[in-house]
C-alpha positions in Angstrom: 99.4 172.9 59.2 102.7 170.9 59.2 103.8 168.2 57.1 105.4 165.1 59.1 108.0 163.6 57.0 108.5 159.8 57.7 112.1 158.5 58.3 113.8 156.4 56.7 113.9 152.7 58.8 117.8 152.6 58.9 117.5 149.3 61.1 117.0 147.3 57.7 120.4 148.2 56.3 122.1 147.3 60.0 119.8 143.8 59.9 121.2 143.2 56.5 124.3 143.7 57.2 124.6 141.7 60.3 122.5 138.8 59.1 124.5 138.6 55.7 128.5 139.5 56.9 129.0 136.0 57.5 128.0 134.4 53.9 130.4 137.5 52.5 133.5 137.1 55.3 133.6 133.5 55.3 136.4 133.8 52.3 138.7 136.4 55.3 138.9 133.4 57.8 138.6 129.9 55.5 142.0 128.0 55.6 140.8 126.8 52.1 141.0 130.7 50.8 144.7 131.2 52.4 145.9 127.7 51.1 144.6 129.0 47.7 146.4 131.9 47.6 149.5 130.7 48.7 149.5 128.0 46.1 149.2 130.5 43.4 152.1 132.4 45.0 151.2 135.2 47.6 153.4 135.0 50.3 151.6 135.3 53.8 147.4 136.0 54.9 147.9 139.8 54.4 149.4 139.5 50.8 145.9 137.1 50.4 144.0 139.8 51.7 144.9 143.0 50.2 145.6 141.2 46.9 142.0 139.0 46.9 140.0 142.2 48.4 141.4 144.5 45.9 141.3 142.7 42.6 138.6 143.7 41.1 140.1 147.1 40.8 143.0 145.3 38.5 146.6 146.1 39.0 146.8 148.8 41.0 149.3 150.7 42.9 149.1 150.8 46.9 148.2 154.2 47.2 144.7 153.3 45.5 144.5 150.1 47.9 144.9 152.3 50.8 142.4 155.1 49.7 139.7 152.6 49.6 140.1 150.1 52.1 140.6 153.7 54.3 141.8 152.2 57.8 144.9 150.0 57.1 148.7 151.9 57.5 150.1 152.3 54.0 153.3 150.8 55.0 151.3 147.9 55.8 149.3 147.4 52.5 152.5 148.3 50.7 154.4 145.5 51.9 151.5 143.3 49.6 151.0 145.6 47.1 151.9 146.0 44.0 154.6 142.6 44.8 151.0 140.4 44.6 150.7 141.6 41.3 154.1 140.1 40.0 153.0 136.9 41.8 149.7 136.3 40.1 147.3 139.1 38.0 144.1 140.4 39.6 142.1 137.9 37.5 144.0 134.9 38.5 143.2 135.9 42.3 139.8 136.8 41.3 138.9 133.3 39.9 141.1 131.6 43.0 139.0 133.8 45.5 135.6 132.4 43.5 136.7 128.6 43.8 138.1 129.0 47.5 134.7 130.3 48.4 132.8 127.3 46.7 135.2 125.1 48.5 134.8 126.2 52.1 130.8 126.9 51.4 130.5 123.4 50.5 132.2 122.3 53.7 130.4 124.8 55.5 126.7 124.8 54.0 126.5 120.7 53.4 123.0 119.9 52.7 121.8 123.4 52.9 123.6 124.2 49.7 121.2 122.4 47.2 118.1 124.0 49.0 115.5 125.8 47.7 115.8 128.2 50.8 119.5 128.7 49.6 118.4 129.2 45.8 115.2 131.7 46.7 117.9 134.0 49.1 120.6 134.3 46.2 117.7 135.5 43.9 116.8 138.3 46.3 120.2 139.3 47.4 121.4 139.0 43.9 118.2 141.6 43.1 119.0 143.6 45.9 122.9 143.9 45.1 121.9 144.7 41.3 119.9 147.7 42.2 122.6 149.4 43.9 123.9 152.9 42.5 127.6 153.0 41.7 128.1 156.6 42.0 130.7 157.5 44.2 131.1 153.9 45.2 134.4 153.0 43.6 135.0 149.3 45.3 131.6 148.7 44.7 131.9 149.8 40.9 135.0 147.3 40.4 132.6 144.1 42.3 129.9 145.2 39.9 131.5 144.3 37.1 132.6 140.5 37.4 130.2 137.9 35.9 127.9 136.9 37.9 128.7 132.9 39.2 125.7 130.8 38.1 125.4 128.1 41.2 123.2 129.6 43.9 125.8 129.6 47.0 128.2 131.3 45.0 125.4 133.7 43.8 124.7 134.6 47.6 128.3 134.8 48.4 128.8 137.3 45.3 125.8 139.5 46.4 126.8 139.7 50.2 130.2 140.5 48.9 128.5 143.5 46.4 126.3 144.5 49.0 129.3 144.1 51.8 131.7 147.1 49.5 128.7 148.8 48.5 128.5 149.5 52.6 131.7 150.3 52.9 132.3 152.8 50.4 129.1 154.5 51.6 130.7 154.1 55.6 134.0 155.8 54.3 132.1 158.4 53.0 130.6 159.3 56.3 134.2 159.0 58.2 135.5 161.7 56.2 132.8 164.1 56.1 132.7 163.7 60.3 136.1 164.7 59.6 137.5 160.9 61.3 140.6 159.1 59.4 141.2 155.9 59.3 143.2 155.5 62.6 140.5 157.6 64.4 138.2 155.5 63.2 139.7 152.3 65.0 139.7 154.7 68.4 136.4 155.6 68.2 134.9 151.9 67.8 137.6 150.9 70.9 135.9 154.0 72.8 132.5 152.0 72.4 133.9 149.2 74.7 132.9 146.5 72.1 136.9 145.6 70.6 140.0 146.2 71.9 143.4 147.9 71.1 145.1 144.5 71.9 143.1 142.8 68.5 142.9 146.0 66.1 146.3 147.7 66.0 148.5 144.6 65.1 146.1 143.8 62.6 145.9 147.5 60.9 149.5 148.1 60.9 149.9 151.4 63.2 152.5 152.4 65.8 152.2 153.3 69.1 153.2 156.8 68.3 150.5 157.1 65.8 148.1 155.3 67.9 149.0 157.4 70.5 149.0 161.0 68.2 145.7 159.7 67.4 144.3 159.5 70.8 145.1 163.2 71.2 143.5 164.6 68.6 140.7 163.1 69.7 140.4 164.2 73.2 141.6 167.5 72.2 138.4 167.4 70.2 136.6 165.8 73.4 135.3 162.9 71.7 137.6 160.3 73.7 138.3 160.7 77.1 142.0 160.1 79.2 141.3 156.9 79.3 139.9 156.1 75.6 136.0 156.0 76.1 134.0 157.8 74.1 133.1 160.8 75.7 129.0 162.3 75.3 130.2 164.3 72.4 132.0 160.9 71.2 128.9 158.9 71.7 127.1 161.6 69.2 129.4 161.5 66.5 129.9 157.8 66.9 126.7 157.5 66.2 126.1 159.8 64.0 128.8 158.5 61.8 127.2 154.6 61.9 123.8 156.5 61.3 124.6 158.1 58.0 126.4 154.3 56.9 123.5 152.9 57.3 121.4 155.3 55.8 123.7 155.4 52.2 123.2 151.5 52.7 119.8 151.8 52.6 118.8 151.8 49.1 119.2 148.0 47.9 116.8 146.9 51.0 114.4 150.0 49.8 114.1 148.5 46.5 113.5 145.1 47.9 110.3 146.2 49.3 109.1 145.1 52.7 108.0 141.6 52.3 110.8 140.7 49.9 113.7 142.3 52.6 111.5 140.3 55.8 111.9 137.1 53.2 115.4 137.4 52.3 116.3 138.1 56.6 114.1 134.9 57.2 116.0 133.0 54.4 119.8 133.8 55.2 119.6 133.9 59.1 119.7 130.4 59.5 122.4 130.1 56.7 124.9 132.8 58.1 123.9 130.9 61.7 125.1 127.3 60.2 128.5 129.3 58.7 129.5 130.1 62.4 128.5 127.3 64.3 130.8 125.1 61.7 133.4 128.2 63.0 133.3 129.6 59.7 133.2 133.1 60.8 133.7 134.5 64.5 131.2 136.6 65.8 134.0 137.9 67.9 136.4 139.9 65.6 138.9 142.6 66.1 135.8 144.7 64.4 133.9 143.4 67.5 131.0 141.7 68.1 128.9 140.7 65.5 125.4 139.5 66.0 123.1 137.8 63.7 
């Protein structure tokens, strides 16, 4: 007699993620968060970036920067870091990133943001961030321990932003056990059809020649074809890789439990909606399209 083992719903962490990217990347496109960060001295949006993003991890050297954010050039984080440091020290940017956020939420959220729909969707996410493992998770690690803000927008925005780096150190994981860097990882979303060269490479930092090195490695492994589409093969790792990111995602929304994940989707939806239609965040990005 067999024994059917149920699978693990990995739709849940892809939901989350979708629904709650917008309340977290808000702080990448605000013109609030890059007037901020010049006034406290970095010098350009990619010094704000790199600086802002990587914080939490304190003062540390570019190589480290590069290891976990996995996909930019080193050159091109180099040319921020460690110079933002000099400028202004990780807890300086941390606090500027913090009031930027309030700022542009305010602007963004309006009446929403004294809601009890608002306040009941930072208690969940701020549940579901809390109960996330830090093992192996080393962004994640460094978010996990800044104080918690106490007003309930910047409570969402601080559990999106957990949950966000909690994601992506599991998604880096699963590039480099498929054996994909961090170049080949911008190829292989291109090869899906749903970005483009044209908005990734200027904004990661690579040549053409490594563009183009990178191209060949993949068709020599037949996972892109001449003319950059993902091959079948392609497809399969593709999704193989997005797959295993979602299921190392999946513990936060496992804890939730069913009706409190269904609540916390009904809560922030309309939330993350109101942040784009007030063009807070574009659902078209050079990490392509995002839907809600």
């Amino acid at each position: 007699m067999s024994t059917q083992i149920n699978q693990p719903d990995l739709s849940l962490a892809r939901i989350a993620w979708s629904v709650l990217e917008p309340a977290h990347a808000v702080i990448y496109f605000a013109p609030e968060a890059r007037q901020a960060f010049t006034e406290l001295g970095l010098k350009g949006y990619w010094m704000g970036y790199f600086a802002s993003r990587s914080a939490p991890l304190g003062p540390v050297p570019a190589s480290i920067v590069t290891a976990t954010f996995y996909n930019f050039h080193p050159a091109m984080v180099a040319r921020s870091i460690p110079d933002a440091w000099h400028r202004a020290s990780p807890e300086r940017i941390t606090e500027t990133r913090l009031l930027a956020a309030d700022t542009v939420l305010h602007r963004l959220l309006g009446e929403l943001l004294d809601s009890a729909e608002l306040a009941e969707a930072a208690s969940l996410a701020k549940e579901a961030a809390q109960s996330a493992p830090i093992i192996g998770r080393a962004l994640f690690a460094a978010y996990s321990q800044l104080p918690w803000p106490t007003e309930p927008h910047l409570v969402l925005w601080h559990a999106a932003t957990l949950l966000r780096e909690f994601r992506g150190d599991g998604h880096v994981t699963s590039l480099l056990t498929a054996g994909i860097d961090g170049i080949e990882a911008h190829l292989l979303l291109i090869g899906t059809g749903r970005t483009t060269r044209e908005s990734v490479q200027p904004a990661r930092g690579w040549s053409d020649e490594e563009w183009e090195a990178a191209a060949q490695r993949l068709q020599q492994r037949g996972l892109l074809d001449a003319a950059g589409r993902l091959t079948p093969a392609g497809q399969q790792l593709h999704q193989a890789i997005e797959d295993r990111t979602d299921l190392l995602a999946l513990s936060p929304w496992q804890h939730l439990g069913a009706e409190q994940y269904a609540r916390l989707i009904e809560l922030a939806r309309p939330l993350s909606a109101r942040i784009v239609e007030r063009s807070g965040f574009p659902l078209i990005n050079p990490m392509g399209l995002q839907r809600l």
